[in-house]
Steps between C-alpha positions, in 0.01 A plus 500: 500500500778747585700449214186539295440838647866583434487409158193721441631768667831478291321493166255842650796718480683328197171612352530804594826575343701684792205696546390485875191281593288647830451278787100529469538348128750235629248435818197489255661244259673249757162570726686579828551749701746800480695350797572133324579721201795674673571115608547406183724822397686382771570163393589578189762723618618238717553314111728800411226710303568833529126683547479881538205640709325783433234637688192549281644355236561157615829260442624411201881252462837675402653173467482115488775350718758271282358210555273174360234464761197397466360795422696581250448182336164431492397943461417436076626116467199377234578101514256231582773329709842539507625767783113537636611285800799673635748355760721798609810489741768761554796247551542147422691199426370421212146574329527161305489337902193714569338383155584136598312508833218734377450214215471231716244678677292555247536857343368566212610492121624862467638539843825740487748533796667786477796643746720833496785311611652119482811388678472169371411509196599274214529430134553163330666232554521680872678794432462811697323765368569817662140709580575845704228692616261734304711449205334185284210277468526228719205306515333104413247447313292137576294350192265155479498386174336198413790401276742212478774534747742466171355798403602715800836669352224632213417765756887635571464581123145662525638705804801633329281622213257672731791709651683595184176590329408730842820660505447590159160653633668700771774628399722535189751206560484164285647223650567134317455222683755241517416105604319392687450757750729794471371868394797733345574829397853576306591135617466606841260293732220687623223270588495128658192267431527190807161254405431194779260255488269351773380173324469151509562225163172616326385846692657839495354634839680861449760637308714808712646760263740684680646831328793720601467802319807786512290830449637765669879448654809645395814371435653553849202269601613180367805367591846587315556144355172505334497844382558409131283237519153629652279848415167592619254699320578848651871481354343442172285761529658765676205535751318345763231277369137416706512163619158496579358555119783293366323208739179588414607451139689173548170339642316623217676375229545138684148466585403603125847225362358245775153512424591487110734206591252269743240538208687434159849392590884561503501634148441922535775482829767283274419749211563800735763358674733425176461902361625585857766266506896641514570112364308334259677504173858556729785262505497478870710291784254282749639382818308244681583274782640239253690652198519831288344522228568810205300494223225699349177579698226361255204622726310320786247220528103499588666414855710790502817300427752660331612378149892475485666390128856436550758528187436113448160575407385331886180652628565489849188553754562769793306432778759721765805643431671833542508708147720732380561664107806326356793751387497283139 
């Protein structure tokens, strides 16, 4: 109920454009009194809105504080699911351990955990992915699709579309996407895709889409040995960039890619997928846990497998392996 009144109030004076709202109209349209209206100024303030008073004019907010509440999230989010059930933390571990539990326990498709902060947050094959506060997108994203558990890496694909085509929405920086779950800009890695599974041998129960995003650090934020390897959106850009819409956007375009894909297939994602791809059509060099493999990218599989042609004419089958461009 509260955060319902919050969000109403929140969209009352982004209605009004920075022009101030009086506390009668705010009492009249949240039907309470003048005194729970001050309550809820109050709280909001507490959220790190900045609201100027005025008497006989009413309040109106200066700014929004830099951060992805709730609030922020859910004030103009137009999806049917994904990000309607929010799970917010300040600090954590991990959001893909939150997502985990919150699975288990029955939360429903759609259900995003997001936190300003991880200090244990990880990548694949369990590396550490570094998440400082206000800076990125942090968050998990938990999804029941009645698919084959086979089927599962399909949606580590779907997701990396989803967040190349929204960062094409918000802002002016066009990433590639390299396999199977890295998101790049000037060969520098700027988004992580981590996809679990909670299944048995013939039943996805959930599929947890965790995303590290780097939006707005700088340089001096990441540290000095991986400098020339990582970037974040505001470097691109040269200014800071709203997490919030760029969120809002990311659900969109995934609930619109996953609805597409649970009704008609792998096909629009794989098309999708290949035009954003830094590799298909490359001569590349795969390292997996057993050999590696150069040879020419050929393009990926209706499983999301990636197509590898070495220069004996081999097709070789990539279900894991670490990718880079060859130098050849």
């Amino acid at each position: 109920m509260q955060t319902d009144i919050r969000r109403t109030l929140l969209e009352m004076f982004t209605n009004a454009e920075g022009e101030y709202v009086s506390g009668q109209r705010i009492s009249d349209l949240l039907g309470c009194s003048r005194t729970a209206v001050w309550k809820h100024i109050e709280d909001l303030r507490k959220e790190g809105y900045e609201l100027e008073a005025v008497r006989k004019k009413g309040y109106r907010i200066v700014t929004k504080p830099n951060k992805v509440s709730t609030n922020e999230l859910l004030l103009g989010l137009h999806t049917k699911k994904i990000g309607q059930n929010l799970h917010y933390e300040e600090t954590v571990e991990s959001t893909q351990k939150i997502a985990h539990r919150l699975a288990q326990e029955g939360a429903v498709e759609g259900t995003v955990i997001v936190a300003e902060e991880q200090t244990a947050g990880r990548g694949r094959l369990a590396r550490k992915w570094y998440s400082p506060k206000y800076t990125g997108v942090w968050m998990s994203i938990i999804l029941r699709p009645a698919i084959p558990p086979q089927h599962a890496p399909q949606l580590t694909l779907l997701a990396a579309v989803a967040i190349v085509q929204a960062i094409q929405e918000v802002t002016n920086v066009l990433p590639d996407i390299k396999w199977p779950n890295d998101i790049l800009v000037n060969n520098k890695k700027l988004v992580g895709i981590l996809t679990e599974m909670q299944a048995d041998v013939e039943q996805v129960h959930s599929v947890i889409i965790g995303v590290g995003i780097n939006v707005n650090q700088k340089l001096e934020h990441f540290d000095s040995d991986i400098q020339h390897l990582a970037t974040s959106l505001s470097i691109e850009e040269q200014k800071e960039v709203n997490r919030a819409a760029l969120m809002q956007a990311i659900f969109l375009k995934m609930e619109s890619l996953y609805e597409d894909y649970l009704e008609n297939g792998f096909g629009l994602v794989k098309h999708l997928w290949e035009s954003y791809s830094i590799s298909i059509g490359k001569r590349i060099i795969a390292r997996t846990l057993k050999a590696t493999i150069e040879g020419h990218a050929k393009g990926i599989t209706n499983d999301g497998v990636l197509l590898l042609e070495d220069d004996n004419g081999t097709v070789h089958h990539i279900h894991s392996a670490d990718i880079e461009l060859s130098s050849k």
